[in-house]
C-alpha positions as semicolon CSV with decimal commas, in nm:
position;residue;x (nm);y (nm);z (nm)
1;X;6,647;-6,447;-0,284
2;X;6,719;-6,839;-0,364
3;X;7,024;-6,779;-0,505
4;X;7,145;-6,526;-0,187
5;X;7,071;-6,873;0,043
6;X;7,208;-7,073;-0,148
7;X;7,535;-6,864;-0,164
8;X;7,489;-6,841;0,263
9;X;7,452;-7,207;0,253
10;X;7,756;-7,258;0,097
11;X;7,954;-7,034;0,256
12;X;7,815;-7,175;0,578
13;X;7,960;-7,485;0,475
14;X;8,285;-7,369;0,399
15;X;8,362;-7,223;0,733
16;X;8,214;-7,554;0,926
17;X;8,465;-7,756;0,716
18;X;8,695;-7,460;0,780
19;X;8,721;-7,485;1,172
20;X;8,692;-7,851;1,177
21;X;9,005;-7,859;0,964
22;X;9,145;-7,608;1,254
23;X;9,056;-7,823;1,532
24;X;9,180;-8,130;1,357
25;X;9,558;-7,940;1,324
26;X;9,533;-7,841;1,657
27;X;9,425;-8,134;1,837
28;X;9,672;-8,317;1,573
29;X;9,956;-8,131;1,717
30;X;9,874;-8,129;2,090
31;X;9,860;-8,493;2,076
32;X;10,201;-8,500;1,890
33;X;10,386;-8,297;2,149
34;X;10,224;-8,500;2,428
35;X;10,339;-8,798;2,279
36;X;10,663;-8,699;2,260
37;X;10,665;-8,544;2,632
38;X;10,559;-8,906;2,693
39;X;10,824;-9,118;2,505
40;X;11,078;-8,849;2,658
41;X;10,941;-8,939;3,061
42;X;10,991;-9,323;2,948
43;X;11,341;-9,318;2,794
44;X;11,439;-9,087;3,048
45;X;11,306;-9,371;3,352
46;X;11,513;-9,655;3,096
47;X;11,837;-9,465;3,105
48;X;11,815;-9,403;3,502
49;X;11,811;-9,762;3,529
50;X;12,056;-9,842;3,287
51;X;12,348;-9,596;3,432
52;X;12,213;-9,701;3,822
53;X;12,157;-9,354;3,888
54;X;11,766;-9,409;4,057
55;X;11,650;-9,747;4,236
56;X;11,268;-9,746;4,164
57;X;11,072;-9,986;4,368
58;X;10,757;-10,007;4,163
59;X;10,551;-10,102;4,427
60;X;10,699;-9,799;4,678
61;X;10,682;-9,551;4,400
62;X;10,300;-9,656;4,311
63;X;10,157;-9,513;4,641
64;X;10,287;-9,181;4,546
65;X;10,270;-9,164;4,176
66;X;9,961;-8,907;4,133
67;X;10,023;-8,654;3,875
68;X;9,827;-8,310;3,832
69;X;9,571;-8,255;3,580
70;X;9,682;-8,193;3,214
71;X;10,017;-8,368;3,323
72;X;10,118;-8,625;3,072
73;X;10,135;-8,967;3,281
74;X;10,265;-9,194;3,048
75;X;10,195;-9,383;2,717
76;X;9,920;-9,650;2,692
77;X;10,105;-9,866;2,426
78;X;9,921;-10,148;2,203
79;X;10,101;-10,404;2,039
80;X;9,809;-10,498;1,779
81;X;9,760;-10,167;1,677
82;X;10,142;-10,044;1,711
83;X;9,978;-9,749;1,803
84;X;10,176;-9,565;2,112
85;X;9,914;-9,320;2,280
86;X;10,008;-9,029;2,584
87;X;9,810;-9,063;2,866
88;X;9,751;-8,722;2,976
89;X;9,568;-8,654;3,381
90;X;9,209;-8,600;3,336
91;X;8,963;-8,603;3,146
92;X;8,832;-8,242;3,046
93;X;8,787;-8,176;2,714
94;X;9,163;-7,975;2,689
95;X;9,349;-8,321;2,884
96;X;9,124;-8,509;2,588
97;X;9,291;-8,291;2,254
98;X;9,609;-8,432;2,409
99;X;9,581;-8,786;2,435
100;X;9,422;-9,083;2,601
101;X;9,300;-8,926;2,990
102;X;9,289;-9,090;3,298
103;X;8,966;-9,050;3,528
104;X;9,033;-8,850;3,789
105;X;9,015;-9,053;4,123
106;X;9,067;-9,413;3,953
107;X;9,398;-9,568;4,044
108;X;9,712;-9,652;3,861
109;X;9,928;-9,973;3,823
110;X;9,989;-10,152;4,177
111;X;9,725;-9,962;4,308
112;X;9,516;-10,243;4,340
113;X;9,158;-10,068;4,207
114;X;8,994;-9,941;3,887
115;X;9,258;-9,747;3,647
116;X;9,005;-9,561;3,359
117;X;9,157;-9,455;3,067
118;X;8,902;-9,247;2,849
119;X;8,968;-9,087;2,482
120;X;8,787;-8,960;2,172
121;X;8,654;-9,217;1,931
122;X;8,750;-8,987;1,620
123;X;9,136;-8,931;1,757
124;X;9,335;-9,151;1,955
125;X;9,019;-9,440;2,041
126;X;8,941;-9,429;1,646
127;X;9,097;-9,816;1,572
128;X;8,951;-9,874;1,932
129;X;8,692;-10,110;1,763
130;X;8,926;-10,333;1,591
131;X;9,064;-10,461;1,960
132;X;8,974;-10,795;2,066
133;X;8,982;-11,049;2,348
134;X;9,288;-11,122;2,430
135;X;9,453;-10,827;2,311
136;X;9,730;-10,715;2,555
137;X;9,726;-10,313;2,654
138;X;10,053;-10,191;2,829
139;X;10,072;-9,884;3,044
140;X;10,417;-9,711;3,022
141;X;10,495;-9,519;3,356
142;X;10,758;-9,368;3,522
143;X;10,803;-9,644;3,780
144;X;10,752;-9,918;3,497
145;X;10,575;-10,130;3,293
146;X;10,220;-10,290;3,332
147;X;10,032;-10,480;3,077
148;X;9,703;-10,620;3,078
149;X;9,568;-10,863;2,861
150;X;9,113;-10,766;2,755
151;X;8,913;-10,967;2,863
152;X;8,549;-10,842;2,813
153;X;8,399;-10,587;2,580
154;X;8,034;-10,411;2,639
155;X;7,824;-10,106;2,493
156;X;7,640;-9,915;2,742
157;X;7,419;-9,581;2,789
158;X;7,617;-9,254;2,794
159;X;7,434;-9,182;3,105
160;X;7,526;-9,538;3,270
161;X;7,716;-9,460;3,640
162;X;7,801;-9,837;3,693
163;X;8,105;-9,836;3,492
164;X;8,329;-9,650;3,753
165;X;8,271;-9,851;4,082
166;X;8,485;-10,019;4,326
167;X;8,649;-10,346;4,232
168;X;8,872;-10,416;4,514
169;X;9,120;-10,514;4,270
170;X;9,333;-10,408;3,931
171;X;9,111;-10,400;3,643
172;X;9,182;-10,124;3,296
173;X;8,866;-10,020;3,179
174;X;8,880;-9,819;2,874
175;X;8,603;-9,621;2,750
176;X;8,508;-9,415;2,434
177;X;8,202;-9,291;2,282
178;X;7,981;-9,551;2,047
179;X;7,892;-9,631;1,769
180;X;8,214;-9,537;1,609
181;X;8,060;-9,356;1,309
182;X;7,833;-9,183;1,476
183;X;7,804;-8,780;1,385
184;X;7,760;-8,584;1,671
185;X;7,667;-8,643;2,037
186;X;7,691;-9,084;2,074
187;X;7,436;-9,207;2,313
188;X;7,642;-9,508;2,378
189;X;7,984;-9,592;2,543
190;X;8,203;-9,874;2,447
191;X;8,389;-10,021;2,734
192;X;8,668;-10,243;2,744
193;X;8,780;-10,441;3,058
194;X;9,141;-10,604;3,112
195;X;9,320;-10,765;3,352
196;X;9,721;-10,807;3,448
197;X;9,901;-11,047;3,315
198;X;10,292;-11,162;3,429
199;X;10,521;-11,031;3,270
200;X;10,606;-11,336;3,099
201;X;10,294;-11,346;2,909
202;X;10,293;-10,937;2,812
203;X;10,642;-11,055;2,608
């Protein structure tokens, strides 16, 4: 009888180890072809304005810019990390395998209010941790570029509602689960705040 658990146990393990291995492929690739969907939308925009062929007032196309759910966005790119991530509308668990999702409702660049960027802390958010004051985050849209440089980090409940509120002005807030290593459901969120900066500085 010990040995036919033990042989269950084992097996049991197998198959966990099994479909994480699946899930990791999958959500591996989803985020791959995202990514590229994403660098595609942004060279596309570049070589518009190089031949002329589309005038894009950032500020005009900002009041319309509102993508569907599961649509990829853009690319949140940061420079410390040379990590280039999609940013894929919403922010249900299938816009999540994809990439970095924006919360639904929050704004976008020139918007003037909250933009929230969410993402897994074992997938794109994993090196999330390693970002520090200072650190300059740069959302890659259709109707341009927009960095921001961090200004504030903070660990809070999972079940704390004050993170998406008003501001009555542009602020990125990013947000993944915390701590980092943690197996399972996290009881904490770690939330990062930044600000724009000129375009100047974000060279």
């Amino acid at each position: 009888m010990l040995k036919i658990a033990s042989y269950l146990l084992i097996i049991s393990g197998v198959l966990l180890l099994a479909f994480g291995g699946y899930q990791w492929v999958v959500s591996n690739n989803a985020q791959n072809e995202a990514t590229a969907e994403a660098h595609a939308l942004i060279e596309e925009r570049d070589q518009s304005i190089i031949q002329n062929t589309e005038n894009i007032i950032p500020a005009d196309a900002a009041k319309e810019f509102n993508p569907d759910a599961g649509e990829t966005a853009g690319i949140l790119h940061i420079p410390s990390l040379e990590a280039d991530l999609p940013i894929i509308e919403g922010t249900h668990e299938d816009e999540l395998a994809k990439g970095v999702g924006h919360y639904g409702g929050t704004a976008y660049p020139l918007q003037n209010e909250q933009i929230v960027l969410s993402g897994h802390r074992d997938t794109v958010f994993r090196r999330m941790g390693e970002l520090e004051i200072g650190d300059l985050l740069t959302l890659k849209l259709e109707y341009g570029d927009f960095s921001y440089a961090i200004t504030e980090t903070k660990i809070v409940d999972a079940d704390d509602r004050t993170i998406i509120v008003p501001h009555d002005e542009e602020v990125l807030t990013l947000t993944t689960c915390y701590p980092f290593s943690f197996v399972g459901y996290a009881p904490d969120r770690y939330i990062i705040y930044a600000y724009p900066v000129d375009k100047d500085q974000s060279e």
